[in-house]
C-alpha positions as a Markdown table, in Angstrom:
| # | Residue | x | y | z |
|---|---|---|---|---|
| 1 | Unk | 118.7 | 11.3 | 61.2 |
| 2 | Unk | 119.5 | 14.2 | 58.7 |
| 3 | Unk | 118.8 | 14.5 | 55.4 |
| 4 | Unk | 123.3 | 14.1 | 54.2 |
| 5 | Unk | 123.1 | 10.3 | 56.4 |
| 6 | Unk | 119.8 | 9.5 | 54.8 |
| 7 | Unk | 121.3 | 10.1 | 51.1 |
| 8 | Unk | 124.6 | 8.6 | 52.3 |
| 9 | Unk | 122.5 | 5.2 | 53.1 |
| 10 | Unk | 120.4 | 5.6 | 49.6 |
| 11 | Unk | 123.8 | 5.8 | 48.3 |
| 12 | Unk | 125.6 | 2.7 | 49.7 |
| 13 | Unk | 122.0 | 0.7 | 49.1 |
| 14 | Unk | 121.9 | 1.9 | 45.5 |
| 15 | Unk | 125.3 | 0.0 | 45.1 |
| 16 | Unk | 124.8 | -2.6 | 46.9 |
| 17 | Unk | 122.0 | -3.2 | 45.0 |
| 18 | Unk | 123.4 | -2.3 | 41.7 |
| 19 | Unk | 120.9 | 0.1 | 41.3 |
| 20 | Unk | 122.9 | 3.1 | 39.3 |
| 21 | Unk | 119.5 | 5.3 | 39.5 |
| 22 | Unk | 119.1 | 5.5 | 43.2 |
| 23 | Unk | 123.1 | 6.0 | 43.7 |
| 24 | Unk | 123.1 | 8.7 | 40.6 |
| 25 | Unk | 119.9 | 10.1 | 41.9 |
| 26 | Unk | 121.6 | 10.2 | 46.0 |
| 27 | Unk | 124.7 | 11.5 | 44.6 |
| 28 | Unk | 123.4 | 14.2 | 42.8 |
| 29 | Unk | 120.7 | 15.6 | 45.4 |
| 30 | Unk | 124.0 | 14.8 | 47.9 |
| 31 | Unk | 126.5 | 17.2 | 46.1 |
| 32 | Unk | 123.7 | 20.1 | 45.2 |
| 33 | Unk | 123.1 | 20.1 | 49.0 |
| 34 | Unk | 126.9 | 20.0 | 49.9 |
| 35 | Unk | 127.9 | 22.7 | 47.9 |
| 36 | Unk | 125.2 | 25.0 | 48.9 |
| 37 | Unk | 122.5 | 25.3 | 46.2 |
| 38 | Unk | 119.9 | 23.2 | 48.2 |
| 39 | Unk | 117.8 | 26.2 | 48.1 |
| 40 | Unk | 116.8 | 25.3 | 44.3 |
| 41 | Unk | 115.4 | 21.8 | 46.5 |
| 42 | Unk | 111.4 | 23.3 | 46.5 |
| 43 | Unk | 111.9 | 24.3 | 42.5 |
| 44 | Unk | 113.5 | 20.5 | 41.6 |
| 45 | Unk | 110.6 | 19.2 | 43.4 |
| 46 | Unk | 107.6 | 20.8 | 42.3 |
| 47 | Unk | 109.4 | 20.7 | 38.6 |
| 48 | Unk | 111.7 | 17.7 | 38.7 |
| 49 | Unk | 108.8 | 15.0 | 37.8 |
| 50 | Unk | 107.7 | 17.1 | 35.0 |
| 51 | Unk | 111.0 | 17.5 | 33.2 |
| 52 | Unk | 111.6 | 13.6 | 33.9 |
| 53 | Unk | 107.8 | 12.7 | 32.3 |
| 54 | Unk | 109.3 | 15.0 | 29.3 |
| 55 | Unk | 112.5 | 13.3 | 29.0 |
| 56 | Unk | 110.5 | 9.9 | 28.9 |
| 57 | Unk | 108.2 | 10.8 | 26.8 |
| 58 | Unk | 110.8 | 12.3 | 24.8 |
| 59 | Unk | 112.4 | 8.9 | 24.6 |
| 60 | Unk | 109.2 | 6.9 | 23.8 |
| 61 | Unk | 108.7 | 9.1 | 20.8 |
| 62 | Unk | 112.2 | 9.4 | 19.2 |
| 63 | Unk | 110.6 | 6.5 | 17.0 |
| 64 | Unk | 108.1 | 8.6 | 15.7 |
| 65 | Unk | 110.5 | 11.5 | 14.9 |
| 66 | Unk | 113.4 | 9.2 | 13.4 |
| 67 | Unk | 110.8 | 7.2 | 11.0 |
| 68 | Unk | 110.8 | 4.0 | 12.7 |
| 69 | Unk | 107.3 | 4.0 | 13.0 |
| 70 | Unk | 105.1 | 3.6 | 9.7 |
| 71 | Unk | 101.6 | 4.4 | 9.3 |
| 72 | Unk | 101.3 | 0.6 | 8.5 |
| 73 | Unk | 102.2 | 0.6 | 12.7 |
| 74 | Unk | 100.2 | 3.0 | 13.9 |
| 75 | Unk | 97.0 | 1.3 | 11.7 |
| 76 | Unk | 97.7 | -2.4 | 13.4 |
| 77 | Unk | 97.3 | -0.6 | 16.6 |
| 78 | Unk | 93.5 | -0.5 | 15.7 |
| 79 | Unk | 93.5 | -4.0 | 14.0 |
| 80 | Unk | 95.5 | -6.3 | 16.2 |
| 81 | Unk | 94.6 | -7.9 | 19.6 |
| 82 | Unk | 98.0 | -6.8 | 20.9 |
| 83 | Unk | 97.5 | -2.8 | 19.8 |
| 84 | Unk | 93.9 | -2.8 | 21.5 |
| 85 | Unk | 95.3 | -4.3 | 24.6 |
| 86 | Unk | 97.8 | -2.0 | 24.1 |
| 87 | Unk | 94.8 | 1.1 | 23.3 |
| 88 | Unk | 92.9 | -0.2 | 26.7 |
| 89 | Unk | 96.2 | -0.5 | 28.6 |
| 90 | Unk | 97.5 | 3.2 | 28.2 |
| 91 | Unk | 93.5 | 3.9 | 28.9 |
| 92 | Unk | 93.4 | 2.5 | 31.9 |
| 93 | Unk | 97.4 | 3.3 | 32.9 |
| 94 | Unk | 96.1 | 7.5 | 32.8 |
| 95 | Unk | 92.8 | 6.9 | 34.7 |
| 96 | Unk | 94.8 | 5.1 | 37.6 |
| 97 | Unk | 97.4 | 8.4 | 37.5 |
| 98 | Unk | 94.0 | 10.6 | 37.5 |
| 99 | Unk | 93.5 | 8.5 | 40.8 |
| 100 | Unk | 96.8 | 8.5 | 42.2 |
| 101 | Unk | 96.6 | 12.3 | 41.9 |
| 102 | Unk | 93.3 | 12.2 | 43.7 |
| 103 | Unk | 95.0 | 10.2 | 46.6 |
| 104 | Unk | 97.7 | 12.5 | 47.1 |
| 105 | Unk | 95.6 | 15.5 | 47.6 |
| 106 | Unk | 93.6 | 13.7 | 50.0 |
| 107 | Unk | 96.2 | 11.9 | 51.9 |
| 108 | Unk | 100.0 | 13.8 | 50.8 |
| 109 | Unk | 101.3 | 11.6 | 53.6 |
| 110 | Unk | 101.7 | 8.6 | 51.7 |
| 111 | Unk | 104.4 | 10.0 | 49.4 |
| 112 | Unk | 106.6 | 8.4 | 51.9 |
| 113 | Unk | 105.0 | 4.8 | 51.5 |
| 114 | Unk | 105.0 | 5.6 | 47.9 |
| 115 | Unk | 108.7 | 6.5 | 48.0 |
| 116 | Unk | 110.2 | 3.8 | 50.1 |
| 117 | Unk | 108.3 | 0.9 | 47.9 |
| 118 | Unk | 109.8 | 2.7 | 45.0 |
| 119 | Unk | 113.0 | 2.5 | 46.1 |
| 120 | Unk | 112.4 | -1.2 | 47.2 |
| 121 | Unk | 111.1 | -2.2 | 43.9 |
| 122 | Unk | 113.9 | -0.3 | 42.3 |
| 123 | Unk | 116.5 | -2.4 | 44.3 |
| 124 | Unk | 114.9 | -5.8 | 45.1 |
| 125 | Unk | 113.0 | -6.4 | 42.2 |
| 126 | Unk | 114.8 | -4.3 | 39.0 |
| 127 | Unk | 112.2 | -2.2 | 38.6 |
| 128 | Unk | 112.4 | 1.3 | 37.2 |
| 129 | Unk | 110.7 | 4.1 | 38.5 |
| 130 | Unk | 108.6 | 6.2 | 35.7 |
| 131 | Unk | 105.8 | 7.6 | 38.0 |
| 132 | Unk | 104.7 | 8.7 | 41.4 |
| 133 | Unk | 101.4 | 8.5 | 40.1 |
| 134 | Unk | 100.8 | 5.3 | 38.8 |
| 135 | Unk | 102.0 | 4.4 | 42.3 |
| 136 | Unk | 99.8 | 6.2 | 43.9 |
| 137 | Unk | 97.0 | 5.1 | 41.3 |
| 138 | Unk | 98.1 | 1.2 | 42.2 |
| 139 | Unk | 97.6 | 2.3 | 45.6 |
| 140 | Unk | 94.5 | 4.2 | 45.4 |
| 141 | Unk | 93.3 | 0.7 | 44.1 |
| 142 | Unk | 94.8 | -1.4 | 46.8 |
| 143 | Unk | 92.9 | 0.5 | 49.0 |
| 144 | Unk | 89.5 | 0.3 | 47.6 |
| 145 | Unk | 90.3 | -3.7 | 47.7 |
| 146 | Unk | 91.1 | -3.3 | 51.4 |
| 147 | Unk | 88.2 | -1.4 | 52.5 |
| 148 | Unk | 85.7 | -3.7 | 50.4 |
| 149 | Unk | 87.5 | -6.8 | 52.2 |
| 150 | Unk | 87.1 | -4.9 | 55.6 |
| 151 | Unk | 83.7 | -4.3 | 54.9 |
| 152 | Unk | 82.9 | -7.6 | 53.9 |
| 153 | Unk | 84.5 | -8.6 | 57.7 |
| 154 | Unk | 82.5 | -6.6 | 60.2 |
């Protein structure tokens, strides 16, 4: 199957599934290929996750820049149970992506896993999908589970 079908699918599950990302995403990649500029493919690639991380992070600080956020927030982070679960969560959240990135040197083939239970998640279960690598992280862990349990059998 060629790379126009498998779009063409993502595009018809995207709306079937009400999932405007996948479709916009499909469409996009669709029309840049159709209309010759697929060449730019290995550039959006190696650059298209960074400019998306910068976009996001771009829209989790716009409270920061517009004043939303007072030093009397930013000092509750420290004093609250809810800011140092929120402190240990982002912690942990970058050590997993340090892992996920470990994992995808090692074993690059499981982008494809990593890709098809993004787009299930996207569409089954109204998830969004902000990183590769905290997939790959989550399944870096997984992993460790399954070999511990496997070694536990034999």
């Amino acid at each position: 199957m060629n790379g126009d079908m498998l779009l063409v699918i993502l595009i018809i599950i995207g709306l079937i599934g009400r999932s405007p990302i996948i479709t916009t995403a499909a469409c996009l990649l669709l029309a840049i290929k159709l209309i010759g500029l697929d060449r730019y493919f290995p550039t959006m690639e190696r650059r298209g996750l960074e400019l998306g991380l910068l976009f996001l992070t771009i829209g989790v600080l716009i409270p920061f820049a517009s004043d939303r956020i007072s030093m009397k927030d930013i000092l509750s982070v420290f004093t609250t149970w809810p800011g140092i679960i929120a402190l240990v969560g982002g912690a942990i959240a970058t050590y997993m992506n340090g892992k996920g990135l470990e994992l995808l040197k090692v074993d690059p083939q499981l982008i494809v896993g990593l890709v098809l239970g993004s787009i299930f998640g996207i569409l089954f279960m109204r998830g969004i999908p902000v990183g590769p690598l905290m997939a790959a992280g989550i399944t870096a862990f997984l992993l460790k589970i399954a070999y511990f349990i496997a070694d536990k059998l034999h």
